[in-house]
FIKE-649422 format. One record per atom (N, C-alpha, C): atom name; residue number from 1; x, y negated, z. Coordinates in steps of 0.02 Angstrom, whole numbers. Example, Ala and Ser with C-alpha at 12.3 -4.5 7.8 and 13.67 -1.06 7.14 Angstrom:
atom  n  c1  c2  c3
N  1  660  284  390
CA  1  615  225  390
C  1  660  165  390
N  2  642  112  354
CA  2  684  53  357
C  2  645  -2  394
This chain:
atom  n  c1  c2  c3
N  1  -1265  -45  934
CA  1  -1215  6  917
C  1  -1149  -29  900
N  2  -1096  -28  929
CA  2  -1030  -42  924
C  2  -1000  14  843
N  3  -962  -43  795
CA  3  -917  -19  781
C  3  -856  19  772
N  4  -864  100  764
CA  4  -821  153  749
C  4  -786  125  697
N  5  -699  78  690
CA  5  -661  78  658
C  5  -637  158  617
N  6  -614  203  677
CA  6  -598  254  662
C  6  -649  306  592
N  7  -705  320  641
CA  7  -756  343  585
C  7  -751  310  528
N  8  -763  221  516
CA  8  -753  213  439
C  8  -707  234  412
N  9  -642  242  437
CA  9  -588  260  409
C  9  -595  335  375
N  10  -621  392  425
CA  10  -620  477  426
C  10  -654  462  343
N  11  -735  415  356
CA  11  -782  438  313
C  11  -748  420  247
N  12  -704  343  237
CA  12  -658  323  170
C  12  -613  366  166
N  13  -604  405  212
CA  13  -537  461  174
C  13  -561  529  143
N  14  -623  522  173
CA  14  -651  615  154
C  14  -690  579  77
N  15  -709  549  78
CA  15  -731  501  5
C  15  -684  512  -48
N  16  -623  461  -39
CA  16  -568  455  -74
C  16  -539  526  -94
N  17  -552  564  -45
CA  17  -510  656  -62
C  17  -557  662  -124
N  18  -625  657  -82
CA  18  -664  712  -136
C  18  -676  679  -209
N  19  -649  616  -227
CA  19  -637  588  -302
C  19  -572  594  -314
N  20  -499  634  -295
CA  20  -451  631  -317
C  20  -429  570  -301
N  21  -431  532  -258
CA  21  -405  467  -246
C  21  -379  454  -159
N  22  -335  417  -158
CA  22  -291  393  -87
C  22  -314  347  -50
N  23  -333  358  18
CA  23  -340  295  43
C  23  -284  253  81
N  24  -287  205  44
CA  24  -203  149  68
C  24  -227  117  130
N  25  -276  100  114
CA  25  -287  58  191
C  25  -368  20  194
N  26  -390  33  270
CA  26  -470  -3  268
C  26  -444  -66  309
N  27  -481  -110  305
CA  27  -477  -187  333
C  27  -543  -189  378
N  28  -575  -233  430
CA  28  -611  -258  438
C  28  -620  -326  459
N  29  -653  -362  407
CA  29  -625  -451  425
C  29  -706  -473  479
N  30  -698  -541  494
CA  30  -755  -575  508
C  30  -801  -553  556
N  31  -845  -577  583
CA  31  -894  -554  592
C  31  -974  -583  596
N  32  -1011  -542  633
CA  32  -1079  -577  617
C  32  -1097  -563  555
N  33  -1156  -603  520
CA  33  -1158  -608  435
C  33  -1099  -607  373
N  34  -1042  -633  404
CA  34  -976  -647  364
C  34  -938  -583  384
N  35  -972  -529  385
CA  35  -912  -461  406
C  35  -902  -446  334
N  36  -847  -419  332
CA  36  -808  -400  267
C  36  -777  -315  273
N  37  -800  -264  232
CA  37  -755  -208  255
C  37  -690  -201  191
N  38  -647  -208  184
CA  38  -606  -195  137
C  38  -567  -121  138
N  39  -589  -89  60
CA  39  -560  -26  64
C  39  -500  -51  -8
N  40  -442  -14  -2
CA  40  -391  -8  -50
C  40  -372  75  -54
N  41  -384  74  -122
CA  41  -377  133  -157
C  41  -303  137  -222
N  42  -291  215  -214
CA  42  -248  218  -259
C  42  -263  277  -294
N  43  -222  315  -352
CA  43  -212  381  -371
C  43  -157  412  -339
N  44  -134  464  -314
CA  44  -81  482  -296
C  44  -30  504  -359
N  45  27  517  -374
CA  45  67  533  -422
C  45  16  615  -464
N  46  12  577  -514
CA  46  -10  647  -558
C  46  43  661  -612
N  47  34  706  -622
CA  47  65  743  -706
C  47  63  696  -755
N  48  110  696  -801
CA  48  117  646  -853
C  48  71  637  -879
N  49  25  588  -910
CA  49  -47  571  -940
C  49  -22  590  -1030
N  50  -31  639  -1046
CA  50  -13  659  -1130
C  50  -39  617  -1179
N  51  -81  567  -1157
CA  51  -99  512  -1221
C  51  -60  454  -1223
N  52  -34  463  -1176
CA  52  9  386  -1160
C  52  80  422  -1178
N  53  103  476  -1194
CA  53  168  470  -1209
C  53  180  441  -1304
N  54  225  402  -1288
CA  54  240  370  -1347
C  54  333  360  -1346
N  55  374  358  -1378
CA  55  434  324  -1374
C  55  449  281  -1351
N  56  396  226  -1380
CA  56  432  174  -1351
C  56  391  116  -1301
N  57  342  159  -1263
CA  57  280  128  -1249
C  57  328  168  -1150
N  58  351  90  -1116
CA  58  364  87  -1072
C  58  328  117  -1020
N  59  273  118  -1013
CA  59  242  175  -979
C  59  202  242  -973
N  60  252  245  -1054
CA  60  249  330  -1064
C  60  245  378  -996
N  61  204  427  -985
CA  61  195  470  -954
C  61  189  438  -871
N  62  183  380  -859
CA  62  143  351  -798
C  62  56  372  -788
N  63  48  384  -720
CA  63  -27  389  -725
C  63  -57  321  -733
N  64  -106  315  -716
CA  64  -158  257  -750
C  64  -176  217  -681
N  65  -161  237  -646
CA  65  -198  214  -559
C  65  -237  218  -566
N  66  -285  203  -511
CA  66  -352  163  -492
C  66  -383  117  -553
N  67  -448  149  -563
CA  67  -496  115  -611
C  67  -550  79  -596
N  68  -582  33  -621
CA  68  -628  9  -606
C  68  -680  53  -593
N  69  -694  89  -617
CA  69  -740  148  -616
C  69  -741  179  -563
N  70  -662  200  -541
CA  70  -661  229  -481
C  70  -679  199  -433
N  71  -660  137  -408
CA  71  -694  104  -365
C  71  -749  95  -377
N  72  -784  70  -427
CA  72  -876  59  -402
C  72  -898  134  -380
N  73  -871  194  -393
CA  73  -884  271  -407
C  73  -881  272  -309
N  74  -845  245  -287
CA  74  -814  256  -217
C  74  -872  217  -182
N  75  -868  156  -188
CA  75  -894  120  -205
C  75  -987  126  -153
N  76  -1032  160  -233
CA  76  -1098  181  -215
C  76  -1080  234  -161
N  77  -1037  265  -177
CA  77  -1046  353  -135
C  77  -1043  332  -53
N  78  -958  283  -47
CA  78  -955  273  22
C  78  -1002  211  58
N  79  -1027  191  22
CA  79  -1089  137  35
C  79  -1148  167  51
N  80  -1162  210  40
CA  80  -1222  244  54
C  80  -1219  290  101
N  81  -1150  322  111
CA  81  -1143  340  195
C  81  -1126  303  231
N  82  -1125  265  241
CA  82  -1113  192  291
C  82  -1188  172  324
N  83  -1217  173  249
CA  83  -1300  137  276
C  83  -1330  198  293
N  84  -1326  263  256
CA  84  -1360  286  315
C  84  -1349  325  381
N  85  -1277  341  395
CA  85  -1247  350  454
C  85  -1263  283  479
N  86  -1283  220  466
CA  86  -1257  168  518
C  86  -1209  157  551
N  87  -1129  173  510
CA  87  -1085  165  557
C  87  -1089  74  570
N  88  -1105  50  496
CA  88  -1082  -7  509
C  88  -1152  -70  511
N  89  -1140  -39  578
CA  89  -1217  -94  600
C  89  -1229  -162  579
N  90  -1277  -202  554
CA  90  -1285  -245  551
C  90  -1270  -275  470
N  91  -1266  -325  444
CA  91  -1252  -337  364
C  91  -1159  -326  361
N  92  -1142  -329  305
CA  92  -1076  -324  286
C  92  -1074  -333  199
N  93  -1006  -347  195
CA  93  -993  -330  116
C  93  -936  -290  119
N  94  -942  -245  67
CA  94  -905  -208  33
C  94  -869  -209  -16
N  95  -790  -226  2
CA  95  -748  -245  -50
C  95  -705  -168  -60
N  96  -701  -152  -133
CA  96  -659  -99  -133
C  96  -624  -109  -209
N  97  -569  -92  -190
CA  97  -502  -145  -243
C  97  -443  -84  -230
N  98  -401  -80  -296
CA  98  -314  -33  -306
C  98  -283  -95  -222
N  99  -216  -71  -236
CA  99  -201  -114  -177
C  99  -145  -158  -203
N  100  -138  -168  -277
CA  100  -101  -214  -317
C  100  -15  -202  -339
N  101  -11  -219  -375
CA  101  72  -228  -393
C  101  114  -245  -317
N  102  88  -278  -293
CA  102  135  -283  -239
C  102  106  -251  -179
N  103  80  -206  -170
CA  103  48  -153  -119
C  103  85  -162  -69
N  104  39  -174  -9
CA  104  80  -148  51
C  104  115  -90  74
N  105  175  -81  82
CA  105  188  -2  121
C  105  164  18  203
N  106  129  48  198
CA  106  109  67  264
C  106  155  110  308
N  107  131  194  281
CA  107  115  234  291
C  107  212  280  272
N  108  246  301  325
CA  108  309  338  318
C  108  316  361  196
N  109  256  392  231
CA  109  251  430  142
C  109  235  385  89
N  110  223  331  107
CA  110  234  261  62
C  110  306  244  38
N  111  347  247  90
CA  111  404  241  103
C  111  458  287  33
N  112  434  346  29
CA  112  439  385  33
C  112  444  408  -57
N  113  370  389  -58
CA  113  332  373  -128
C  113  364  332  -161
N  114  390  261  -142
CA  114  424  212  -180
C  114  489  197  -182
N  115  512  249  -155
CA  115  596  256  -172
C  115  626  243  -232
N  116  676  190  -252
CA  116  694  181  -280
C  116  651  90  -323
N  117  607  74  -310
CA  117  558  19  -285
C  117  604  -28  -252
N  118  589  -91  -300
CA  118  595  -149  -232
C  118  547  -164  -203
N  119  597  -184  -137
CA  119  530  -205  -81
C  119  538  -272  -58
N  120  496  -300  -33
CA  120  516  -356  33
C  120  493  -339  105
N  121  521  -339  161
CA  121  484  -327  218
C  121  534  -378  275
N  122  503  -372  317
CA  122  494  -386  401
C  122  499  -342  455
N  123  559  -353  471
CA  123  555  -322  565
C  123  544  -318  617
N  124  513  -320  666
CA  124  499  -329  726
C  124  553  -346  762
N  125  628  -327  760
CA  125  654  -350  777
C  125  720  -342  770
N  126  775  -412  740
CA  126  818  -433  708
C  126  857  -378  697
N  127  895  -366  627
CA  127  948  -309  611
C  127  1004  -369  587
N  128  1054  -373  613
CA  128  1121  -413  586
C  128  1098  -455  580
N  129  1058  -511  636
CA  129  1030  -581  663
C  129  988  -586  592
N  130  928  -531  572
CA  130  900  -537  525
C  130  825  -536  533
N  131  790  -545  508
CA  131  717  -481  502
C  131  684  -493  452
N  132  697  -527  394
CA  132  674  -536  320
C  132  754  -519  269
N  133  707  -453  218
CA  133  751  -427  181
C  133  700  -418  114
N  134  749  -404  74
CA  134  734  -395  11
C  134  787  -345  -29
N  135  757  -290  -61
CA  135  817  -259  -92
C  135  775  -209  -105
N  136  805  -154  -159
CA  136  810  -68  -195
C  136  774  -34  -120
N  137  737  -14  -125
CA  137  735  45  -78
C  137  770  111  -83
N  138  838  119  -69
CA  138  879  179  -95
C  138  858  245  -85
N  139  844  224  -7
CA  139  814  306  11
C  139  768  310  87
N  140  740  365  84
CA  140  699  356  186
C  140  697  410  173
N  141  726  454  253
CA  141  773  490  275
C  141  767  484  360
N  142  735  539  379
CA  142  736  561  461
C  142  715  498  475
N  143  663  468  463
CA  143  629  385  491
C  143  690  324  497
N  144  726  320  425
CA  144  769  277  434
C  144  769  249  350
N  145  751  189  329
CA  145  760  180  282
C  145  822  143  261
N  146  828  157  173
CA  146  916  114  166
C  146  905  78  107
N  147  923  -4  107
CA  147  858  -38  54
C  147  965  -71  43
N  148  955  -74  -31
CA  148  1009  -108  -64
C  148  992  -186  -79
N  149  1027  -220  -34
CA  149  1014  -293  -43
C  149  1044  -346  -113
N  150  1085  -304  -141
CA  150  1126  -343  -179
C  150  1063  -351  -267
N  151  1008  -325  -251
CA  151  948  -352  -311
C  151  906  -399  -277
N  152  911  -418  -218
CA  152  865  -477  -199
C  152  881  -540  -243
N  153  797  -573  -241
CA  153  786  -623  -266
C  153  839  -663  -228
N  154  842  -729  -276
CA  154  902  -790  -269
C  154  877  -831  -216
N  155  824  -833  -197
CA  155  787  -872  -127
C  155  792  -825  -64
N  156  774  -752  -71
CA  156  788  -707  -7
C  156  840  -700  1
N  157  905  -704  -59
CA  157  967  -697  -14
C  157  999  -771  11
N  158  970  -828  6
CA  158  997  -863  51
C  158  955  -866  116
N  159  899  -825  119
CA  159  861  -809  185
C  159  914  -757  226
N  160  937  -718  192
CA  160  976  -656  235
C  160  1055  -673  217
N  161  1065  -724  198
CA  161  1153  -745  200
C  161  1191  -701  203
N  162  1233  -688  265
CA  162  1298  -644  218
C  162  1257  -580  216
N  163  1202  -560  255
CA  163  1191  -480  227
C  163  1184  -477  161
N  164  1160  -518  125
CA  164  1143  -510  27
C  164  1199  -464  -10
N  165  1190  -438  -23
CA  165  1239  -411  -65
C  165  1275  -324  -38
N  166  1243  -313  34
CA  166  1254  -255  66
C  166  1195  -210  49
N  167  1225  -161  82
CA  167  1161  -110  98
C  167  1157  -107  182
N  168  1093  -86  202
CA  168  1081  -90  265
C  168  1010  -24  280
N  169  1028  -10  340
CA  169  986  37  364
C  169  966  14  420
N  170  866  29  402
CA  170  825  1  459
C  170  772  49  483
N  171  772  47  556
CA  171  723  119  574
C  171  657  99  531
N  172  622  149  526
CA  172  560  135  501
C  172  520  110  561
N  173  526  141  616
CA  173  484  97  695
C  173  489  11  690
N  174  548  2  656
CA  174  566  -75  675
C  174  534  -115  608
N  175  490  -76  558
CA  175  480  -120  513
C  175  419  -142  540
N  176  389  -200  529
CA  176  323  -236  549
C  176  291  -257  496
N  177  305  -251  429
CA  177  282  -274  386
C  177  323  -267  314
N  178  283  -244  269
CA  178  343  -214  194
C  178  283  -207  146
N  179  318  -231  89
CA  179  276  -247  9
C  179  327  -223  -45
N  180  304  -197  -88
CA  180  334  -189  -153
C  180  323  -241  -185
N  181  386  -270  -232
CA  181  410  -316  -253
C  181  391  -301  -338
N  182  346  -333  -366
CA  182  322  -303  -423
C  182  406  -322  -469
N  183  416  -296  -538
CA  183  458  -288  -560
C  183  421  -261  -651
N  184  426  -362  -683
CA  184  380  -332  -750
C  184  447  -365  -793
């Protein structure tokens, strides 16, 4: 039986719905004995969490993300439709993890979601003899994002030389690769 990428994906998303949780992205590494399936999970934006508001407690009214709980919770549930659908023939491990402070952006509504977020990303292909940036994500808008360069780190702006210090707009088609830039 060949590997349904797709199906793991349907079955980690109808999972992830039915616990209130996002699926960011499935992986599949290796193969043979050394196959690896990697799921990354998130919370989507909830309502202010009322125990956490405090004055002066910086992440007053933030949700909590992804818990350990939630993942092992995901975890047994989507592990056990795996083995017994057999999508995923043969041995594997099951890694399921938040998708970190510096999360990949995938997905347009990632984009979207972290407005106002620094990012770092990669283009497929060069904007103003460029394709590594760093900056504010200002805004994304009709599949065009507009990232303010003038907060890049002191090492990325001598990667992007005179652009540092501009703002610039890049299709979202042309990005190939983009991370949020944790910020503690």
């Amino acid at each position: 039986m060949a590997l349904d990428v797709e199906r793991v994906r349907e079955i980690a998303e109808r999972v992830a719905a039915s616990s209130g949780l996002e699926l960011v992205e499935v992986e599949i590494l290796g193969g043979g004995k050394a196959r690896m399936l990697r799921v990354f999970l998130d919370k989507p934006a909830a309502a202010p969490v009322a125990e956490q508001v405090a004055e002066n407690d910086p992440l007053a009214g933030m949700a909590e993300g992804v818990t350990h709980e939630d993942c092992a919770r995901f975890s047994r549930e989507f592990g056990t439709i795996l083995d017994v659908e057999d999508v995923m023939p043969g041995s594997y491990t099951l890694e399921v993890s938040s998708p970190g402070l510096d999360r990949k952006l995938i997905k347009a509504a990632d984009f979207t979601r972290f407005t106002g977020s620094r990012v770092k990303l990669t283009t497929r292909q060069p904007v103003g003899s460029n394709r590594h940036f760093e900056g504010r994500l200002e805004s994304f808008k009709d599949g065009r994002l507009t990232l303010d360069l003038s907060v890049a780190s002191h090492k990325s702006r001598k990667k992007m030389g005179a652009a540092a210090g501009e703002k610039i707009e890049i299709e979202f088609a042309n990005v190939e690769k983009a991370n949020l830039v944790p910020e503690i």
